[in-house]
C-alpha positions in Angstrom: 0.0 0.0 0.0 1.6 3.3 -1.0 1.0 6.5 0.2 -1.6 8.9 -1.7 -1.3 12.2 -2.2 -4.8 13.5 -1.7 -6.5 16.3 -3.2 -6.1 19.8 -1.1 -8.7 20.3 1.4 -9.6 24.2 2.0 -11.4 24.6 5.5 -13.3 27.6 6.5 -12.6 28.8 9.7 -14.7 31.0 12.0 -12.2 33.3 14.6 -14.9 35.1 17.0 -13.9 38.2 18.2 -15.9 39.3 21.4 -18.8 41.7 20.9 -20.6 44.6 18.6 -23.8 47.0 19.6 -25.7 48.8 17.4 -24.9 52.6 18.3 -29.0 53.0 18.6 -29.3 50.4 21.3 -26.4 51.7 23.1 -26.6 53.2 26.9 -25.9 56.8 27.0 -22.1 56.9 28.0 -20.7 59.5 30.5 -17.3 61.7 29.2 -14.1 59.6 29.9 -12.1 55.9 29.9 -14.2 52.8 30.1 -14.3 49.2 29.4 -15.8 48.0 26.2 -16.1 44.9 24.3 -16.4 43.7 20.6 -17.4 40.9 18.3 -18.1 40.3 15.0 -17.4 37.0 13.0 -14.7 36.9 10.6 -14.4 33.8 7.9 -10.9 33.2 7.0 -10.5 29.8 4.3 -7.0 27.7 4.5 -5.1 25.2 2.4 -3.6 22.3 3.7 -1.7 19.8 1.3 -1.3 16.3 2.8 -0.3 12.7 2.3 -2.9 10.3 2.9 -2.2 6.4 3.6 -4.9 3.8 3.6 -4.3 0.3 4.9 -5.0 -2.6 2.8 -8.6 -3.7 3.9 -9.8 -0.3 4.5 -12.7 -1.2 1.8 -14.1 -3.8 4.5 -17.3 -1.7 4.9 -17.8 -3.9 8.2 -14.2 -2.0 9.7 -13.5 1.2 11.1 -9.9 2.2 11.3 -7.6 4.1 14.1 -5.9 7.2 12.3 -2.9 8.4 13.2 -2.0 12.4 12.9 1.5 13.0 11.6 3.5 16.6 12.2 6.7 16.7 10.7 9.3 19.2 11.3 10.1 23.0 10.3 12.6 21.6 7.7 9.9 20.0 5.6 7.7 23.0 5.0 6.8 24.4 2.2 4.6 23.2 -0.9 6.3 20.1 -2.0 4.6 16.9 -0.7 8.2 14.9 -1.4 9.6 16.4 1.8 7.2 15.1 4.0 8.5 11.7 3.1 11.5 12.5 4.7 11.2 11.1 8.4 8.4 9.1 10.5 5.6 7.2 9.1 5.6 8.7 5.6 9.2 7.6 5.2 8.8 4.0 5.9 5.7 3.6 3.8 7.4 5.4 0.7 10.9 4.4 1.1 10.6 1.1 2.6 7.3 0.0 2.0 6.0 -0.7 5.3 2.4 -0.7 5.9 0.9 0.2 9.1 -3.1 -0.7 10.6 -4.0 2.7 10.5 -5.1 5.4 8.2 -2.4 7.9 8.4 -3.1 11.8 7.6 0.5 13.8 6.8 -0.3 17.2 6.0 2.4 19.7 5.1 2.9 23.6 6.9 3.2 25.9 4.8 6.6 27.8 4.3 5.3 30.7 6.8 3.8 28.9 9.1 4.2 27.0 12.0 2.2 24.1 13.8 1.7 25.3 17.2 -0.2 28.6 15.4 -4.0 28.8 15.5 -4.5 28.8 12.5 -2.6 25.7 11.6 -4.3 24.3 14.7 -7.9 25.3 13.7 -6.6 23.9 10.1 -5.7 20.5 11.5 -8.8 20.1 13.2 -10.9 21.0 10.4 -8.8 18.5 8.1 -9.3 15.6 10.9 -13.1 16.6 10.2 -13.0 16.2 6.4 -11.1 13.1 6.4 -13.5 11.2 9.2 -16.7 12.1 7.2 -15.2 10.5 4.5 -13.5 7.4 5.9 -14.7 4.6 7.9 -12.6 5.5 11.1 -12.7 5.1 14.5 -13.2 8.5 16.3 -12.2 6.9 19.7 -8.7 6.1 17.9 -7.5 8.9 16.8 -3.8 9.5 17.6 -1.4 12.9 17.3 2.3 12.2 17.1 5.2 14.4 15.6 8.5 15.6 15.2 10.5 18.8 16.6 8.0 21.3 15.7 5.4 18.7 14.9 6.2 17.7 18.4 5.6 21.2 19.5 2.2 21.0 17.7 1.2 17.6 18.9 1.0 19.3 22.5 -0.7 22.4 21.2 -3.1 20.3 19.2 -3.9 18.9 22.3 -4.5 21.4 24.4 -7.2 23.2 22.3 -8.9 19.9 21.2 -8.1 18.0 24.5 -11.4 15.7 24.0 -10.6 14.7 20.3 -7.4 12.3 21.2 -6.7 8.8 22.1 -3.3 9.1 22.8 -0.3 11.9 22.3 2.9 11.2 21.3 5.0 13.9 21.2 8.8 13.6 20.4 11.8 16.2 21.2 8.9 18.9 21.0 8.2 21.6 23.7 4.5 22.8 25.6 3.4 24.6 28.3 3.1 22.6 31.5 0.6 25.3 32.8 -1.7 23.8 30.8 -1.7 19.9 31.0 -4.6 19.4 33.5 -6.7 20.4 30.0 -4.9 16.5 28.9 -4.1 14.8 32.0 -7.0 12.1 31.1 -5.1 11.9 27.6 -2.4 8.8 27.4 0.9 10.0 26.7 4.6 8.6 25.4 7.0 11.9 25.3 10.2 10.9 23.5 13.6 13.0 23.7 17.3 12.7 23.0 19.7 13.2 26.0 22.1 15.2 23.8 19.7 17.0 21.8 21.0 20.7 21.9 18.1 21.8 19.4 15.3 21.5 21.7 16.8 21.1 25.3 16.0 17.5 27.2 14.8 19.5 30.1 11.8 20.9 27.7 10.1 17.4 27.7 11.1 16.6 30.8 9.3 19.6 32.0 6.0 18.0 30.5 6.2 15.1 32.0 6.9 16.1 35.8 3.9 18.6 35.2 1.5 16.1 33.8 3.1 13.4 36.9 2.2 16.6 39.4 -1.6 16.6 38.2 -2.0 13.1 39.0 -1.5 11.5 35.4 1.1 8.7 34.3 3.3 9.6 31.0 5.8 7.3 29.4 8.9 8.9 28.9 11.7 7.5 26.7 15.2 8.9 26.9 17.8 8.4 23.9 20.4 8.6 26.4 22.9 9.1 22.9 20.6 11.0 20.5 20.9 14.4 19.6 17.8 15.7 18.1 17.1 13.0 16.0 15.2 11.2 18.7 12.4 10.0 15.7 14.4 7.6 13.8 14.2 5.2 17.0 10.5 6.1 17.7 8.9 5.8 14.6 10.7 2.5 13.9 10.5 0.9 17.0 7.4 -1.7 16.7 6.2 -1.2 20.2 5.4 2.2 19.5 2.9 1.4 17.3 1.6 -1.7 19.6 1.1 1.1 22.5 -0.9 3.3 19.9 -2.9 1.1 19.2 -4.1 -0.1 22.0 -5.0 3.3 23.4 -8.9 4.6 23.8 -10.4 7.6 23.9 -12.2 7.7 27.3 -15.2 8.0 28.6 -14.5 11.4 30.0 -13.9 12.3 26.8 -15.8 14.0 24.3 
């Protein structure tokens, strides 16, 4: 089974600004400073290119499948699909041929933008919304995992759709540790190189003590000899993909 490169999906996406008042159904105002508000809704439409892999069987109309969310890294931006291929999943299915029991969605940042931004995030979301209605797949196995800034993104992703994911695997990326009682319900495996001088060690180890503190229970893999590369072992380590699978969104979950 080979890799598809699937048509471009444009997503509208609704930012709501808070609140607007017709200046007749304003309240007479007294003469200096005061607090006001504003809203009005603004429709902005985004592109997202991506790789899409289907397992064999998918046709089975009796099956759903898990789907896995790929995020590569700031070095394969851009508009060329090709560079995607370059690490994780995408990589071993075009390169090597390896088939995996999940539908896997691989969509690329553009040149001047960056996962962790809403608008990618509101993008990703919407995409994961496109590709469910029209696949058979499991919405209590969906899984986010990436790479460096996809890593970044795989925590960001998380925290503004903390309902949507089975499991979060997040390697050499960095979040914000203030905010991991919006996933603490959410398994985790957080991958890192010891040497990595690109993203700091301490930035995942950060996560993990904060997500430990609010009462969940991370997996945490060291490289003790990787520098940032910390993927290559990941994504072709068959446990990974075991663990994965046999995650579940729960019942506290959305």
């Amino acid at each position: 089974m080979k890799l598809r490169i699937a048509v471009p999906v444009l997503l509208v996406v609704v930012v709501y600004i808070a609140g607007c008042t017709p200046v007749d159904e304003r309240e007479p105002q007294a003469a200096g400073q005061s607090a006001q508000s504003f809203e009005k809704e603004i429709k902005k439409t985004v592109r997202l290119n991506y790789l899409l892999y289907l397992p064999p069987g998918h046709q089975d109309a009796k099956a759903k499948w898990p789907l896995m969310l790929f995020l590569h890294g700031a070095g394969e931006r851009g508009s060329d699909l090709e560079k995607v291929k370059v690490h994780g999943p995408p990589k071993l299915i075009a390169k090597e041929g390896k088939t995996f029991p999940f539908v896997i969605v691989s969509p690329q940042c553009p040149e001047d933008g960056w996962w962790p931004g809403e608008l990618q995030l509101d993008a990703l979301d919407g995409l994961l919304d496109d590709v469910v209605s029209r696949y058979r797949i499991d919405k209590d196995r969906i899984y986010v995992t990436g790479l460096s800034m996809g890593g970044f993104g795989t925590w960001q992703l998380a925290f503004r759709y903390p309902g949507r994911f089975a499991a979060l695997a997040p390697i050499c990326g960095r979040g914000d540790p203030k905010k991991v009682d919006r996933i603490k319900h959410v398994p985790v495996w957080v991958f890192h190189g010891a040497k990595d001088k690109t993203v700091p060690l301490k930035d995942s180890q950060e996560m993990v003590d904060a997500l430990k503190k609010a009462g969940a229970d991370p997996k945490f893999t060291v490289y003790p000899d990787a520098d940032h590369d910390s993927w290559t072992a990941t994504y072709n380590d068959p446990a990974f993909y075991e663990w994965l699978l046999a995650q579940r969104r729960g019942a506290n979950q959305r």
